[in-house]
C-alpha positions in Angstrom: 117.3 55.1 35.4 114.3 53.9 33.2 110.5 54.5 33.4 108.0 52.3 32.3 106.3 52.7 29.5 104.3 55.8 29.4 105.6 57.1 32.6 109.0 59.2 33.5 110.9 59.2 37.0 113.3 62.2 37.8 116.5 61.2 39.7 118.1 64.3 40.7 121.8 62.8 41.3 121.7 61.5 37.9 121.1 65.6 36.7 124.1 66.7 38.5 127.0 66.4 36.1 124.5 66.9 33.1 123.4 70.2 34.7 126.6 71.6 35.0 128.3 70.7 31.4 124.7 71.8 30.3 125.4 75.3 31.7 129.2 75.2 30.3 127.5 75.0 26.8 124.5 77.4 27.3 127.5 80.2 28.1 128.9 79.6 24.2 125.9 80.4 22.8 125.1 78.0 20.1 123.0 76.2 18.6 123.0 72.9 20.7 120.3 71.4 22.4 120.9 69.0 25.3 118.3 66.6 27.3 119.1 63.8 29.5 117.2 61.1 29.3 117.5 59.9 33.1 114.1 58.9 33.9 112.7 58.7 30.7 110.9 55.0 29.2 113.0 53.4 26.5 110.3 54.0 23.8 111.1 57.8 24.8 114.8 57.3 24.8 115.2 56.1 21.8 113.0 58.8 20.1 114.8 61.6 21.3 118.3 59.7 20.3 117.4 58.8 17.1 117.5 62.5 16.2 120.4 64.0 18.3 123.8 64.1 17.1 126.0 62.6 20.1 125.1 61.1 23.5 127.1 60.9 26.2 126.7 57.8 29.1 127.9 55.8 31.0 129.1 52.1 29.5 126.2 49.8 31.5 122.4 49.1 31.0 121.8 52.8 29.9 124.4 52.7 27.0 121.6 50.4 24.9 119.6 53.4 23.9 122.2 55.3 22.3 125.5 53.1 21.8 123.7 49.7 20.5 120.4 50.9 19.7 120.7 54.7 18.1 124.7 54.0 17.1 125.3 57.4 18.0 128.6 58.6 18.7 129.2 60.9 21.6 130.8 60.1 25.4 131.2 56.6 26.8 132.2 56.7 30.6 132.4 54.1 32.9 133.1 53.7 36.8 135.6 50.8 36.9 138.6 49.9 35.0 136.9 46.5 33.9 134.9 48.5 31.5 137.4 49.7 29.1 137.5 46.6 27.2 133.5 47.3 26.9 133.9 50.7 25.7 136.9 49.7 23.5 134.9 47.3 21.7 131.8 50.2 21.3 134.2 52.4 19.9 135.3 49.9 17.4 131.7 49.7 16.0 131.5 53.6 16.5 134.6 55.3 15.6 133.9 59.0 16.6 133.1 58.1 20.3 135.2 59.6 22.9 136.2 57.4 25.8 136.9 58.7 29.3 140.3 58.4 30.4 141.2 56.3 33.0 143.5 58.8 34.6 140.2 60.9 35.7 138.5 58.0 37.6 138.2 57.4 40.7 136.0 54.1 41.7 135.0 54.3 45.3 132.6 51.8 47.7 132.9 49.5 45.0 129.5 47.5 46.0 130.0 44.6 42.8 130.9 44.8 39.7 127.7 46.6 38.7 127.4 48.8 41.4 129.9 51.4 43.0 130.5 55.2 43.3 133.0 56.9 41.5 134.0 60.5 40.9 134.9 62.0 36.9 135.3 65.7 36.6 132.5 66.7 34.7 134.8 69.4 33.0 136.7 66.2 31.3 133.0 64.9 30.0 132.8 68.6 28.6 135.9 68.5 26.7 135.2 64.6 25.1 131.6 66.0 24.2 133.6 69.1 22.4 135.8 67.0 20.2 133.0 64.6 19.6 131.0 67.8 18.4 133.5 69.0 16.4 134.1 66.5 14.3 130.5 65.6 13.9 129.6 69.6 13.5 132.8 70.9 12.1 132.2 73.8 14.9 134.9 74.8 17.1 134.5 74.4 20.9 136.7 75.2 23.7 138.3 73.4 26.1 137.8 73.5 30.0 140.5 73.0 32.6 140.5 69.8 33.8 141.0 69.4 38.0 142.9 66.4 39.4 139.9 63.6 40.4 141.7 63.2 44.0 140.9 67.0 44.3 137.2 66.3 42.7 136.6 63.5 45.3 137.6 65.7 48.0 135.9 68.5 47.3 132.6 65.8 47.0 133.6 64.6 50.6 133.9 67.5 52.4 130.9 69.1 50.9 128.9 65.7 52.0 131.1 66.3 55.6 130.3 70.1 55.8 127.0 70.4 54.1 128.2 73.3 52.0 129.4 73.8 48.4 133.3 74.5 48.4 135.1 75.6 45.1 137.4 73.8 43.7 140.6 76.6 44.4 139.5 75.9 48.0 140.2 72.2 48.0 143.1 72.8 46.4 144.0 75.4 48.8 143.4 73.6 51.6 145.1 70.3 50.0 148.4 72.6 50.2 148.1 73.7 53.6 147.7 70.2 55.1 
């Protein structure tokens, strides 16, 4: 989402996956400085990209700012299998980005070709983020397990269903029994 100029919007579904891998890296202690740029105005945006060192997003309007703009190399996700070719071509203008892989997406209530839900584990953004950091940083990050997306989009349904956060061992768990 973008502001106007001058102004900033917070979208809190937009902060969900950031907040996690955000807390992933605040556990190893380093020196790395994160801020999502949901909300902000593009004048903003491309301030605070112009100095980091990767961004991760997905591969639509809000890839401007730091893929075609900022040429910064980082994460490129996307929510339907149409977009590869996009983020393909991205990657050929910026070599160290790290592409989701297709195997951890799930595209659900597919709306058009611009709009639609979709599920990534936010632990495989993590890892892509790591290998992008260390070959930008030379610092060595670790890796997080990475949970099936069929068990990611259940857990998301049956906490939506429930109204209570479930762990991922539980959906699993309960995958098993049934």
């Amino acid at each position: 989402m973008t502001a106007y100029d001058g102004e900033k919007i917070e979208v809190a579904d937009n902060l969900k996956a950031f907040k996690a891998i955000k807390a992933e890296v605040d556990k190893l202690n380093l020196d790395i400085d994160m801020e999502s740029l949901s909300g902000y105005d593009y004048r903003s945006k491309i301030c605070y990209c112009s100095t980091c060192d990767i961004a991760i997003s997905d591969i639509a309007t809000t890839a401007i700012t730091p893929f075609e703009i900022c040429t910064k190399p980082g994460v490129a996700f996307y929510f339907h299998n149409n977009m590869l070719s996009h983020a393909r071509a991205i990657k050929a203008e910026i070599p160290l980005l790290q592409i989701l892989n297709p195997s951890y997406l799930i595209t659900t209530n597919e709306r058009n070709l611009n709009s639609a839900d979709f599920h990534i584990p936010w632990q495989h953004l993590y890892n892509l983020a790591a290998q992008s950091l260390e070959e930008i940083k030379g610092v060595k990050m670790h890796r997080l397990d990475v949970p099936p997306v069929e068990l990611v989009a259940k857990q998301y349904d049956l906490e939506q269903e429930l109204g209570i956060k479930i762990p991922i061992e539980s959906i699993a768990l309960f995958d098993k029994v049934k």
